[in-house]
LOPA-359219 format. One record per residue (C-alpha): residue number from 1; x, y, z. Coordinates in pm, whole numbers, plus 32768, in hexadecimal, padded with zeros to 4 digits. Layout:
% residues N
  num    px    py    pz
  NUM     X     Y     Z
...
This chain:
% residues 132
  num    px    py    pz
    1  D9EC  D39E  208A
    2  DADB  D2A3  1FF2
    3  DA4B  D1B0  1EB0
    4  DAA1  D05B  1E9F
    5  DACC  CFA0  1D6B
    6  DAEA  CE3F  1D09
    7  DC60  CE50  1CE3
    8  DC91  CEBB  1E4E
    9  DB96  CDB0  1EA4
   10  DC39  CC6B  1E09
   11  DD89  CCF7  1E7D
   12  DCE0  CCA3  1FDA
   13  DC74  CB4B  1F89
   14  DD9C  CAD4  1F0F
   15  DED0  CABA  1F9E
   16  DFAE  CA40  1E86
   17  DF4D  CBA6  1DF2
   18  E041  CC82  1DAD
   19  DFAD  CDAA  1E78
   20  DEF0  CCCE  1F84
   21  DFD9  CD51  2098
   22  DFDC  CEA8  2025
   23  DE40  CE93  2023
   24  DE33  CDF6  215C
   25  DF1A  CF03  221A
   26  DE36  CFFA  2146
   27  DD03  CFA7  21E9
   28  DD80  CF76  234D
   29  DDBA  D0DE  2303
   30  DC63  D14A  2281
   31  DBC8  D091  23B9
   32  DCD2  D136  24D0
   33  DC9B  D28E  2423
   34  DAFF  D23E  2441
   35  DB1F  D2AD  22C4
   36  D99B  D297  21E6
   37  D9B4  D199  2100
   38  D8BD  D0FF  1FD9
   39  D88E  D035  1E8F
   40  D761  CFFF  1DAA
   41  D6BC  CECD  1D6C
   42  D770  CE88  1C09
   43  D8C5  CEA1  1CBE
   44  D80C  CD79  1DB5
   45  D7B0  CC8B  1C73
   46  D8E9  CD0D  1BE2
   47  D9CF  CC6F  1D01
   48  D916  CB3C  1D30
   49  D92F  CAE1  1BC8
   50  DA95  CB06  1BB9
   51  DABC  CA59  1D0F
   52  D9C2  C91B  1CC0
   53  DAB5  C8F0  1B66
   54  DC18  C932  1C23
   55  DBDA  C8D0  1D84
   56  DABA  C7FE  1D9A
   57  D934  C7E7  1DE7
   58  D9AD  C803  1F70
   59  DA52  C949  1F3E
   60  D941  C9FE  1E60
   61  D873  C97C  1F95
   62  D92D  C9F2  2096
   63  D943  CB34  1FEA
   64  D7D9  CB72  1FDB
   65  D774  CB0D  2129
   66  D8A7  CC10  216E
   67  D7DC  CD19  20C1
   68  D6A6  CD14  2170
   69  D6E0  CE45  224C
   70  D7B8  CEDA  216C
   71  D75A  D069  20F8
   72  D6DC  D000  1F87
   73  D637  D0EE  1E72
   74  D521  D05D  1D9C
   75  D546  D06B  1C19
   76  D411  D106  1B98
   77  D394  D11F  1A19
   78  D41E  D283  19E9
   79  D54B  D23D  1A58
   80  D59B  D123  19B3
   81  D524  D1C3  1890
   82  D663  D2E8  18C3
   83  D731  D1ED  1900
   84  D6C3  D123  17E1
   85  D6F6  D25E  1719
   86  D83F  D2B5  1797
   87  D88A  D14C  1741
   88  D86E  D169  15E2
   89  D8BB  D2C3  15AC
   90  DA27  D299  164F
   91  DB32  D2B8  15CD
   92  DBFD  D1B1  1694
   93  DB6A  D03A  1609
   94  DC1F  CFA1  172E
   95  DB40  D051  1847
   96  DA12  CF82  18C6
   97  D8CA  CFD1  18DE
   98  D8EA  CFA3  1A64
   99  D9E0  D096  1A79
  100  D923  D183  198A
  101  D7E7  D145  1A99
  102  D8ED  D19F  1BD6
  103  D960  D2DA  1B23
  104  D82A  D32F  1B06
  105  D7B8  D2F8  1C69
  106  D909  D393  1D06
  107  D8CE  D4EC  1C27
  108  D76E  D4F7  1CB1
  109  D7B0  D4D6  1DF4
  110  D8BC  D5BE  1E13
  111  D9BD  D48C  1E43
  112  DB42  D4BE  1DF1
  113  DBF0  D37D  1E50
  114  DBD9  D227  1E07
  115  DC65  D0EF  1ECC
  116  DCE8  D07E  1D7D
  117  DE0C  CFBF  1CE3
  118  DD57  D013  1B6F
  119  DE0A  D11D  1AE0
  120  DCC2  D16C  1A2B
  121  DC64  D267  1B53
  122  DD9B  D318  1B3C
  123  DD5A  D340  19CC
  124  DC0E  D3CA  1A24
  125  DC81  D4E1  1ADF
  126  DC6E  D417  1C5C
  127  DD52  D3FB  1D4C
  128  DDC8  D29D  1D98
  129  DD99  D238  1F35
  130  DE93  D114  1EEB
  131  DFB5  D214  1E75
  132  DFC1  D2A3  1FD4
């Protein structure tokens, strides 16, 4: 199973982004390889957040009607509670609560690699899908 993250997300959406084509070849790959792939619903309201204040209501749209059938974990209370505690326990200010939540998530679920451009995951010990 493969994680995919915000940054790898807006990559996708917009083409004047510096690693749209490289995302884009990326998951052409994941799909020809039949490769498992998922988010969480943060990542979701994440994404659209950043795409309704970039790109417009019409992308964040787009996006979501994208992500109906798309392999999504839930955010519970006790998870968002380790992430929340992660949050301000770490030592690294500049990691998000988001990605605090996804580290979380991959770790439990046995998950290695991210479809990432956010050098965050390397940090946290993952492998990066969008270094291959």
């Amino acid at each position: 199973m493969i994680f995919i993250d915000t940054s790898a997300f807006f990559a996708l959406a917009d083409r004047a982004d510096l690693n749209h084509r490289r995302a884009v070849t990326l998951l052409r790959r994941l799909n020809k390889e039949n490769r498992a792939v998922f988010t969480h619903n943060y990542i979701v309201v994440e994404t659209m957040a950043l795409l309704q204040r970039r790109l417009g209501t019409e992308s964040a749209v787009k996006f979501l009607n994208d992500m109906t059938n798309f392999p999504m974990i839930w955010t519970d209370e006790e998870l968002h509670k380790r992430a929340a505690h992660a949050f301000i326990n770490g030592k690294s200010k500049a990691v998000s609560l988001v990605d605090y939540l996804s580290f979380a998530i991959m770790r439990e679920r046995g998950v290695s690699q991210a479809f990432a451009f956010d050098d965050d995951f390397r940090q946290a010990g993952f492998t990066l899908y969008s270094s291959q």
